[in-house]
PAROTOR-745255 format. One record per atom (N, C-alpha, C): atom name; z, y, x. Coordinates in nm, 2 decimals. Each point is the difference from the previous one (the first is absolute). Layout:
<mimars>
(CA (Z Y X))
...
</mimars>
This chain:
<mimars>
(N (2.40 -0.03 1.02))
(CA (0.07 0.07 0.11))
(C (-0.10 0.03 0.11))
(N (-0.10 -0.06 0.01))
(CA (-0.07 0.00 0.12))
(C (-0.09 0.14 -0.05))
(N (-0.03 0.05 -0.12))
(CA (-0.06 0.14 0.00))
(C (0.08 0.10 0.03))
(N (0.11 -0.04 0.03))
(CA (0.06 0.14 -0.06))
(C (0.01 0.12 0.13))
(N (0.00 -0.05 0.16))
(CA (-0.08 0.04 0.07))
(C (-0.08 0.16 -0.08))
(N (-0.10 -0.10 -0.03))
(CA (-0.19 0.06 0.06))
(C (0.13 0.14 -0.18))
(N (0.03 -0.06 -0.09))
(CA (0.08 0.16 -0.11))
(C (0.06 0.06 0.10))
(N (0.05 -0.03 0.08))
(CA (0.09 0.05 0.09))
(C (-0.10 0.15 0.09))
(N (-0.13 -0.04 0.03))
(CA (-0.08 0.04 0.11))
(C (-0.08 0.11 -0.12))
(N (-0.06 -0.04 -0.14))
(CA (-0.06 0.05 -0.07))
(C (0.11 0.13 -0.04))
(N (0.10 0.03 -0.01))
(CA (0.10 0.10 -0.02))
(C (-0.01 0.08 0.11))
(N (0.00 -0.05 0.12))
(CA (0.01 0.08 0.06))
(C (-0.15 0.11 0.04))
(N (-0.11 -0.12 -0.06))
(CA (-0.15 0.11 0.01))
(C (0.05 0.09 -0.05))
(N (0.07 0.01 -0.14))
(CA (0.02 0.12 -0.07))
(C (0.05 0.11 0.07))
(N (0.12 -0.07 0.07))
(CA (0.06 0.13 0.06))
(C (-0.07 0.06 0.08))
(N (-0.08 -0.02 0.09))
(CA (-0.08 0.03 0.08))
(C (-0.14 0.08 -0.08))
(N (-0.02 -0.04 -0.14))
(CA (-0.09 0.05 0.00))
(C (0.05 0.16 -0.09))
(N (0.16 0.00 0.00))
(CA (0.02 0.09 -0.11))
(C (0.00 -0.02 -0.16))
(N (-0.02 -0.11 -0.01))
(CA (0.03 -0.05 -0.13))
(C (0.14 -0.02 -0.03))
(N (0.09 0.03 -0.15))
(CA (0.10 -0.04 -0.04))
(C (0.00 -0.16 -0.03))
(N (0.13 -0.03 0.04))
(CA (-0.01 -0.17 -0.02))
(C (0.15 0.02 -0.17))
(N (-0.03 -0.03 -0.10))
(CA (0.07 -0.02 -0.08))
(C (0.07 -0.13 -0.05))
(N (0.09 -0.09 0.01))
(CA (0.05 -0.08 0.01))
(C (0.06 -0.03 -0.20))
(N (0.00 -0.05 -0.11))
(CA (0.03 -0.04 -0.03))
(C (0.06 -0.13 -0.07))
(N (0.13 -0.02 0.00))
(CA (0.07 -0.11 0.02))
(C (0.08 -0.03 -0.13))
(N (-0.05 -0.12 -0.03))
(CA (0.00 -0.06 -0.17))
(C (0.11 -0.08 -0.01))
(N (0.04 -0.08 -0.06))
(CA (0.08 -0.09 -0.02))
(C (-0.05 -0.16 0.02))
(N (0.06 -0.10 0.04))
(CA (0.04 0.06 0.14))
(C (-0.07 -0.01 0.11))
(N (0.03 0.07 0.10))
(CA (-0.09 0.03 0.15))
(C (0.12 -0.04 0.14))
(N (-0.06 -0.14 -0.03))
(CA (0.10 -0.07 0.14))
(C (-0.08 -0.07 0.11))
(N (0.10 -0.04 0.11))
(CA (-0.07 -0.06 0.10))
(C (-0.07 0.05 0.09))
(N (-0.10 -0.08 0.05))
(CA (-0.13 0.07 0.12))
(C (-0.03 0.13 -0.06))
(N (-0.02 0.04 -0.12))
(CA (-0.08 0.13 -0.08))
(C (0.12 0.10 0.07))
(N (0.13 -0.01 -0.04))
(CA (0.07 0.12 0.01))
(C (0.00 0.00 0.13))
(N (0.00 -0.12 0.08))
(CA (0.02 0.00 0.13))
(C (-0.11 0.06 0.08))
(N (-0.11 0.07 -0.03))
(CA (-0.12 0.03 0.04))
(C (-0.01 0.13 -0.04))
(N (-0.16 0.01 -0.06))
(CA (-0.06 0.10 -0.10))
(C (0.06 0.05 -0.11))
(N (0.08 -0.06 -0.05))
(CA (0.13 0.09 -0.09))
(C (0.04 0.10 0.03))
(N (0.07 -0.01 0.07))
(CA (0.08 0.11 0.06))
(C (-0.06 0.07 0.12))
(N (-0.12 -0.02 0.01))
(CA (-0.06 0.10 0.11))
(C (-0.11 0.16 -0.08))
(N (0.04 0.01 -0.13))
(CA (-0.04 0.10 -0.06))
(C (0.05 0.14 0.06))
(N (-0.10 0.08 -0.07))
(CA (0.08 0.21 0.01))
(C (0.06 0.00 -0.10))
(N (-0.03 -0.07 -0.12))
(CA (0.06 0.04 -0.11))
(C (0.05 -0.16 -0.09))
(N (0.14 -0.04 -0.04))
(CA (-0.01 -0.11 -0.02))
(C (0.09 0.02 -0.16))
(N (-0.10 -0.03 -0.17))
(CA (0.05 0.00 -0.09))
(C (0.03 -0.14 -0.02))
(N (0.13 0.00 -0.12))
(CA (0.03 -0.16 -0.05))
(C (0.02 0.06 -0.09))
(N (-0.03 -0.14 -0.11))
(CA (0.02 -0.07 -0.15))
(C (0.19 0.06 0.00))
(N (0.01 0.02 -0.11))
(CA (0.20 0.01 -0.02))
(C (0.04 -0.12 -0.02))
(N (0.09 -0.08 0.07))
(CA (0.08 -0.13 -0.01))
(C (-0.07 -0.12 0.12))
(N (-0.11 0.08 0.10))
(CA (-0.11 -0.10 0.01))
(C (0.14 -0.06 0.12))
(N (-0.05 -0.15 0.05))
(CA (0.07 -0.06 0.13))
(C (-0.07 0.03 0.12))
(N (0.01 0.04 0.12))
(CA (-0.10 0.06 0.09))
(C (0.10 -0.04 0.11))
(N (-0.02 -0.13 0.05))
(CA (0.05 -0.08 0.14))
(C (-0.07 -0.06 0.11))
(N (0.03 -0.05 0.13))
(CA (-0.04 -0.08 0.02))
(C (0.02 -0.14 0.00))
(N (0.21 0.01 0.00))
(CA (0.03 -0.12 -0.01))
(C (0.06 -0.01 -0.13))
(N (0.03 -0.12 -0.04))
(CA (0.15 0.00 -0.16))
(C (0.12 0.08 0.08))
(N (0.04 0.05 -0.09))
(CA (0.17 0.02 -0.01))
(C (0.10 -0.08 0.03))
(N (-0.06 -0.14 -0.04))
(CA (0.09 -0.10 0.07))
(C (0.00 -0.03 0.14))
(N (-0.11 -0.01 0.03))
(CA (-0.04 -0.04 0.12))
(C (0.02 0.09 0.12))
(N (0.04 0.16 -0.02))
(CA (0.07 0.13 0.05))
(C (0.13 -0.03 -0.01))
(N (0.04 -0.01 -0.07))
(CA (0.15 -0.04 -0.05))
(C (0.03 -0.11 0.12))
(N (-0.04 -0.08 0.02))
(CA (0.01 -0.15 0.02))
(C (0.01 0.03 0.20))
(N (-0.13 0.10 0.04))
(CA (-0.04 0.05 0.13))
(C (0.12 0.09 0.04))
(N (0.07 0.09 -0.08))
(CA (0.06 0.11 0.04))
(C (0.16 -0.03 -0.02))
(N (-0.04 -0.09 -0.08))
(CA (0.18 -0.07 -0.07))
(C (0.06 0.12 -0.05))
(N (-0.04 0.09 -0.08))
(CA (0.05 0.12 -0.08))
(C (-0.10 -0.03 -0.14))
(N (0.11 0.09 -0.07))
(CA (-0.07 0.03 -0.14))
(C (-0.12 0.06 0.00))
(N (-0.04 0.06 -0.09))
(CA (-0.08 0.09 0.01))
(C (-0.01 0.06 -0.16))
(N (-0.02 0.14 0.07))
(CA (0.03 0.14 -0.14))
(C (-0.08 -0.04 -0.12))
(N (0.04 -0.01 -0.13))
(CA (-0.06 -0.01 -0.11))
(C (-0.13 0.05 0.01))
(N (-0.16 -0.10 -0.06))
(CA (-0.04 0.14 -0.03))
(C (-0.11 0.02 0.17))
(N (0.05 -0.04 0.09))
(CA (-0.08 -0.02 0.13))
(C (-0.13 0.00 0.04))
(N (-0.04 -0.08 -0.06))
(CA (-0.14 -0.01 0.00))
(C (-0.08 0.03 -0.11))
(N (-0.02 0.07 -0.04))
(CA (-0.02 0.10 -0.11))
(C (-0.08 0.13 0.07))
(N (-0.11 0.05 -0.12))
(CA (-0.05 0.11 0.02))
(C (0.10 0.09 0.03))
(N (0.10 0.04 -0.13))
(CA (0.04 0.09 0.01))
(C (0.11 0.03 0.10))
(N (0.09 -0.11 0.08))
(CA (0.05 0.01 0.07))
(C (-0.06 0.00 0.16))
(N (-0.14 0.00 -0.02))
(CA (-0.03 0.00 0.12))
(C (-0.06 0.13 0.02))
(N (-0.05 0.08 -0.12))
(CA (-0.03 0.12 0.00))
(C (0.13 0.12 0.08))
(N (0.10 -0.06 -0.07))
(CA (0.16 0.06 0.02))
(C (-0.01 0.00 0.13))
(N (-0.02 -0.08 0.10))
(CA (0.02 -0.03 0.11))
(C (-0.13 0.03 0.10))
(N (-0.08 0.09 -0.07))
(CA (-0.13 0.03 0.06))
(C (-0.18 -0.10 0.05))
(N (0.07 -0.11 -0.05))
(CA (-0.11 -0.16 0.03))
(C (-0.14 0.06 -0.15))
(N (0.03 0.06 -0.09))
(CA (-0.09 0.06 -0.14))
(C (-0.01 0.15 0.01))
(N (-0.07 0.03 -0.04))
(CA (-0.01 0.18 0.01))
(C (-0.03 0.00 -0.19))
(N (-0.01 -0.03 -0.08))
(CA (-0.02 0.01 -0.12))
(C (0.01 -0.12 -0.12))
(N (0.06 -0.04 -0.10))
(CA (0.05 -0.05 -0.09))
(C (-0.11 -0.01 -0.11))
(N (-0.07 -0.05 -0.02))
(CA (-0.12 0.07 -0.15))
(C (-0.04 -0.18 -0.06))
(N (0.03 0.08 -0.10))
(CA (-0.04 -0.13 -0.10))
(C (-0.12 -0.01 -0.03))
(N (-0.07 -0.14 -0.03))
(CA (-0.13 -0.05 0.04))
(C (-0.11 0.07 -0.09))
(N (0.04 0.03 -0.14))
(CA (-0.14 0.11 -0.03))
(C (-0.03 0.15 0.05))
(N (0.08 0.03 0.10))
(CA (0.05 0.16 0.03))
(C (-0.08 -0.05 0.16))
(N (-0.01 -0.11 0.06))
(CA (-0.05 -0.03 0.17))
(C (-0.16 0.05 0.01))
(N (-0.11 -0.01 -0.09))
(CA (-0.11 0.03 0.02))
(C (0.02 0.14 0.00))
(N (0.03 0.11 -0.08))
(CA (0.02 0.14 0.01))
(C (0.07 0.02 0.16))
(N (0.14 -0.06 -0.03))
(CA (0.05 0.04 0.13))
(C (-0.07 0.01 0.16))
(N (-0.06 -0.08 0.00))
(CA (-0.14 -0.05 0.13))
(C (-0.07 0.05 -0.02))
(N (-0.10 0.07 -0.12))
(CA (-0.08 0.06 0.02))
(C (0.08 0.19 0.04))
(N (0.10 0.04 -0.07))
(CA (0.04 0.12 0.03))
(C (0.10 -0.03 0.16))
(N (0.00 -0.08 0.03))
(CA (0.05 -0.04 0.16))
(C (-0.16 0.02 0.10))
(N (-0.09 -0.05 -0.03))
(CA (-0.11 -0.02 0.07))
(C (-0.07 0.13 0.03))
(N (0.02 0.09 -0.10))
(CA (-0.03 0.12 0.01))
(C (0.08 0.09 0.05))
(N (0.19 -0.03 0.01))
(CA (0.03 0.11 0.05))
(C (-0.03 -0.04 0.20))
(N (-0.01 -0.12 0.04))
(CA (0.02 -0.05 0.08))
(C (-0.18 0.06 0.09))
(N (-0.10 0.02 -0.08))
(CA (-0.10 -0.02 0.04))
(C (-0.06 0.16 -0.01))
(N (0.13 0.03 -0.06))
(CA (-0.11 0.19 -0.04))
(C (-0.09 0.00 -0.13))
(N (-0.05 -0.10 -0.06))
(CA (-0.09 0.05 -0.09))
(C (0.06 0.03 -0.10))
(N (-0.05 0.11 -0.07))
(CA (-0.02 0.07 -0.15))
(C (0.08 -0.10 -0.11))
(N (0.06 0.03 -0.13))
(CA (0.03 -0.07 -0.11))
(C (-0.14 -0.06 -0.05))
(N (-0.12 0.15 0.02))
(CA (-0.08 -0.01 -0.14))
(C (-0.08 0.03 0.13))
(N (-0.11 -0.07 -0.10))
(CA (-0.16 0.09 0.08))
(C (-0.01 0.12 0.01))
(N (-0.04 0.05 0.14))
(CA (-0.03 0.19 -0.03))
(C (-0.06 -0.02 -0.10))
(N (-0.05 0.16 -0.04))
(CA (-0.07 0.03 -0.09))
(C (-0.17 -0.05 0.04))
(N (-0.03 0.06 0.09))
(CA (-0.07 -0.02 0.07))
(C (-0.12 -0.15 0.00))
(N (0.08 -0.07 0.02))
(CA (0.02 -0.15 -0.02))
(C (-0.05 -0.07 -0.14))
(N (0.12 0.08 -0.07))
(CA (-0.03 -0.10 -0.11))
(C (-0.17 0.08 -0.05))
(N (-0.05 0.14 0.02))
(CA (-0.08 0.02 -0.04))
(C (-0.15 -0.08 0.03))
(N (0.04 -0.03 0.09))
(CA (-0.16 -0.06 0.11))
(C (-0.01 -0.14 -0.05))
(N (0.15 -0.07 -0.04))
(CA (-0.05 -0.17 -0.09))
(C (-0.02 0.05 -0.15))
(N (-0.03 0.09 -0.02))
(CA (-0.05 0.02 -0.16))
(C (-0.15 -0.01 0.00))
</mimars>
């Protein structure tokens, strides 16, 4: 808990420096994490079915003395509700970030031509 500060401060170099901050969020991603640097992404993908809280369901339940909607704490319901911007299952996340990183940053798919001539 006591770093989570200085992630807190390191995110924000990014913004400042113009860098994309990409957030992905696994199964499961609770507590101080979500409560911080989790959710302070531009772009924030999850696992499908992942749990992504800060507290239990019970423990909400128990605070609010109401139910709570099937399914809650959930990627995909949090996507529904705008907390996810994208759903992608875990062998499809390295592509997705790298074709995120690029649309976010301007660069090219491929090397100019240019480019790839001069590393030959």
């Amino acid at each position: 808990l006591m770093q989570l500060p200085r992630t807190t401060v390191a995110v924000e170099m990014l913004k400042e420096a113009s860098q994309p901050y990409i957030v992905v969020l696994t199964n499961p991603t609770t507590g101080g994490v979500t409560a911080s640097y989790a959710m302070l992404g531009d772009i924030h993908l999850a696992e499908p079915g992942a749990e992504i809280c800060f507290a239990g369901k019970r423990v909400i339940e128990q605070t609010i003395r109401e139910k709570l909607p099937e399914g809650f704490q959930t990627s995909e319901y949090l996507m529904e509700h705008g907390m996810v911007d994208m759903v992608v299952d875990r062998h499809d996340i390295p592509d997705t970030v790298a074709r995120l990183c690029r649309m976010m940053t301007h660069m090219p798919a491929e090397k100019p031509q240019h480019l790839a001539l001069a590393a030959e």
